[in-house]
N, C-alpha and C positions, 0 to 999 in steps of 0.2 A: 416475470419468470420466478419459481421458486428458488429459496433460497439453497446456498450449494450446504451438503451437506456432510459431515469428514469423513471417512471409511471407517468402520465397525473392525476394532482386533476383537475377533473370536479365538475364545480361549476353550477349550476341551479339557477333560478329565475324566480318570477312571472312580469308579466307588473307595471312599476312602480316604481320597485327597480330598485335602479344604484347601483351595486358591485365594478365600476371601482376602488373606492379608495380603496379599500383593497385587490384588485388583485393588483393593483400598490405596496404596500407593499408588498407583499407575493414576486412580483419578484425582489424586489430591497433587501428583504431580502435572496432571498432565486434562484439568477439566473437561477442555474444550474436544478432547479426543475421547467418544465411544470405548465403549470395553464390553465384550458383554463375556459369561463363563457359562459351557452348557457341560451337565454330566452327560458320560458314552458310559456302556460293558466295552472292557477290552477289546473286544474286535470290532466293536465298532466304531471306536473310535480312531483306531488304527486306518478305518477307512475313510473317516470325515477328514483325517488328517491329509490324504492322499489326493482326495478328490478334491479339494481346495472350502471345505463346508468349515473348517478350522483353522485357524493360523500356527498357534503353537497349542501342544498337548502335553500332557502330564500323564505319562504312561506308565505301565508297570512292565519291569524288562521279567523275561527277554521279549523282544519285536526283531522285527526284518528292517534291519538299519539302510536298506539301500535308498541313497540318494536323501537319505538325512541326515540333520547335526543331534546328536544325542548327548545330554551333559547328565551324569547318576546325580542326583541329588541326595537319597539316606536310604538306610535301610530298615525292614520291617519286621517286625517279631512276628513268628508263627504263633498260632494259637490254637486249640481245636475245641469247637465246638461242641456241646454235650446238652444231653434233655440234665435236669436237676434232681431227676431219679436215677442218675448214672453213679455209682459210685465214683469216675471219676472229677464229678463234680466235689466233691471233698478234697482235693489238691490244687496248691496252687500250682504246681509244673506237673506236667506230664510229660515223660522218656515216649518217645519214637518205639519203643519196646513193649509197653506198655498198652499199646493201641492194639497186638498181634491178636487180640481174642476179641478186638471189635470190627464193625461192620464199617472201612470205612467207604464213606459215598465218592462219588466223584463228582466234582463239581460241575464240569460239564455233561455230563451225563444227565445229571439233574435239571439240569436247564439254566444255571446259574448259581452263585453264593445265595442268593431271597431264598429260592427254592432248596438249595441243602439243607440251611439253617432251618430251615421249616420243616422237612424233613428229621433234620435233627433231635428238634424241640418233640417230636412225636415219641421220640425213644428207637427208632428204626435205624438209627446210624450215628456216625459220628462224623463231623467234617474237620480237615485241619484248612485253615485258611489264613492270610493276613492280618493282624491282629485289626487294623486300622479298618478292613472291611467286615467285621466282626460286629466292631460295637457300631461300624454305620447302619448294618442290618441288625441291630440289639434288640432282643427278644427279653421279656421277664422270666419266661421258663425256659430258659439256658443258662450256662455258664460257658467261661471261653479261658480256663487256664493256660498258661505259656505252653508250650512246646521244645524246651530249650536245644536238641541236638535235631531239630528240623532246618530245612535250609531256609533262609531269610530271600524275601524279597527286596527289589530294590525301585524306588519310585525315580521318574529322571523325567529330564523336562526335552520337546521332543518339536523339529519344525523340519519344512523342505529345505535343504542350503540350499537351491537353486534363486529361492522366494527370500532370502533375508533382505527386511525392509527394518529404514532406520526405528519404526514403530517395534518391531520384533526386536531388534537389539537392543531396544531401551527395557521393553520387558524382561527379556533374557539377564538385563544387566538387575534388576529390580527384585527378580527370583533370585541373583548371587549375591546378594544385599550391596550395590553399589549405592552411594549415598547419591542426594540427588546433586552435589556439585561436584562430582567426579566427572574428571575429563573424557572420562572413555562413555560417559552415556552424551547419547544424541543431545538431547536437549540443555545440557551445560553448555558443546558446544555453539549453539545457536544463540546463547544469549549472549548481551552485548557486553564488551570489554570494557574493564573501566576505564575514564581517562588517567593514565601519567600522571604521580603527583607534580606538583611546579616547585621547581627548585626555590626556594626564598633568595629572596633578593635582600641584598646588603643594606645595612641600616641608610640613612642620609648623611652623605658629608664623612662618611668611611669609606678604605679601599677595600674590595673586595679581597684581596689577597690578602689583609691583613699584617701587611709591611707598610713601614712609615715610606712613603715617596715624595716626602717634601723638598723641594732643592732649596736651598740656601742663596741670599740673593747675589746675582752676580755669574752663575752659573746656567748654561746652557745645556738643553739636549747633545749630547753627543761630546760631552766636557768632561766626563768620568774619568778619572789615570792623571789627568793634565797636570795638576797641583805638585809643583815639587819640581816638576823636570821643565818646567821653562830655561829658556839662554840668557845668562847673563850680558847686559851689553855694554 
């Protein structure tokens, strides 16, 4: 018979996230358990998430929360894209104000962030996007100065509550940086307890109490008080 083999945590992500550091944990804690991380576009990952092709996902909000557990992890600087014959390639921020006499694209429209920035870099427009999915799709003839009064995105980490297995919560715990002998991750609890140290035992030929209990000779158990009050006869 072949040998059994452990269930694979698939991990999901959109452009922009790097999971590597906490896949790196999860094998250094946890070898003998599978891991594997595949990049989605946003909506489709939202739906590898649903149909069970992923375990936990690293999404970009907002999503349609129903019937999951969703935790914000941070947030993302806007940035906007520009060819390097734009004069606003000469700035490091650009005002939201500042954009009103440019083309800007839409990202879906375009067929994705690949395709704006490409778009972009031709001189035909301009995109504002994610800083983080910016430099994933980094172009030589672009620039991507900040954005500062655009709204921020927020990256969060994303599974079915119905589906939380102790595998998932040990990841879950690993993305909020639990250490690995923290009591609330799975596998601290599995490991085994240590024995109780043993009390040391009293040297030889001492009482453990540490009070002299010598009787004197001539004296009996149950003889304490007696001395003194005997009858004269």
């Amino acid at each position: 018979m072949p040998a059994f083999q452990p269930s694979v945590l698939n991990i999901g992500f959109v452009p922009g996230v790097t999971p590597g550091k906490w896949v790196g944990r999860w094998r250094e804690r946890n070898p003998d358990l599978p891991i594997e991380a595949t990049e989605y576009d946003d909506d489709a990952l939202a739906s590898a998430l649903r149909n069970g092709s992923v375990d936990i996902a690293f999404v970009r909000l907002p999503i349609d929360r129903d019937a999951l557990s969703v935790i914000p992890l941070y947030e993302e600087l806007a940035v906007v894209v520009v060819s390097k014959d734009n004069e606003l390639s000469l700035l490091d921020e650009v005002a939201l104000s500042e954009l009103a006499d440019e083309n800007v694209l839409d990202v879906q429209e375009c067929g994705g962030a690949r395709t704006a920035i490409e778009v972009a870099a031709s001189g035909a427009g301009v995109v504002v996007l994610p800083m983080s999915v910016a430099r994933h799709y980094n172009r030589r003839d672009v620039v991507a100065p900040v954005v500062p009064d655009a709204p921020s995105t927020t990256i969060a980490v994303a599974w079915i509550a119905d589906n939380t297995t102790d595998d998932i919560e040990e990841f879950i715990g690993i993305v909020r940086g639990r250490t690995a002998r923290s009591s609330r991750q799975p596998s601290a609890q599995k490991e085994t307890p240590k024995e109780p140290k043993k009390t040391a035992k009293p040297a030889k030929g001492k009482p453990a109490s540490g009070r002299n209990t010598t009787r004197k000779p001539g004296t009996s158990k149950g003889a304490s008080g007696a001395r003194g009050r005997g009858r004269r006869r």
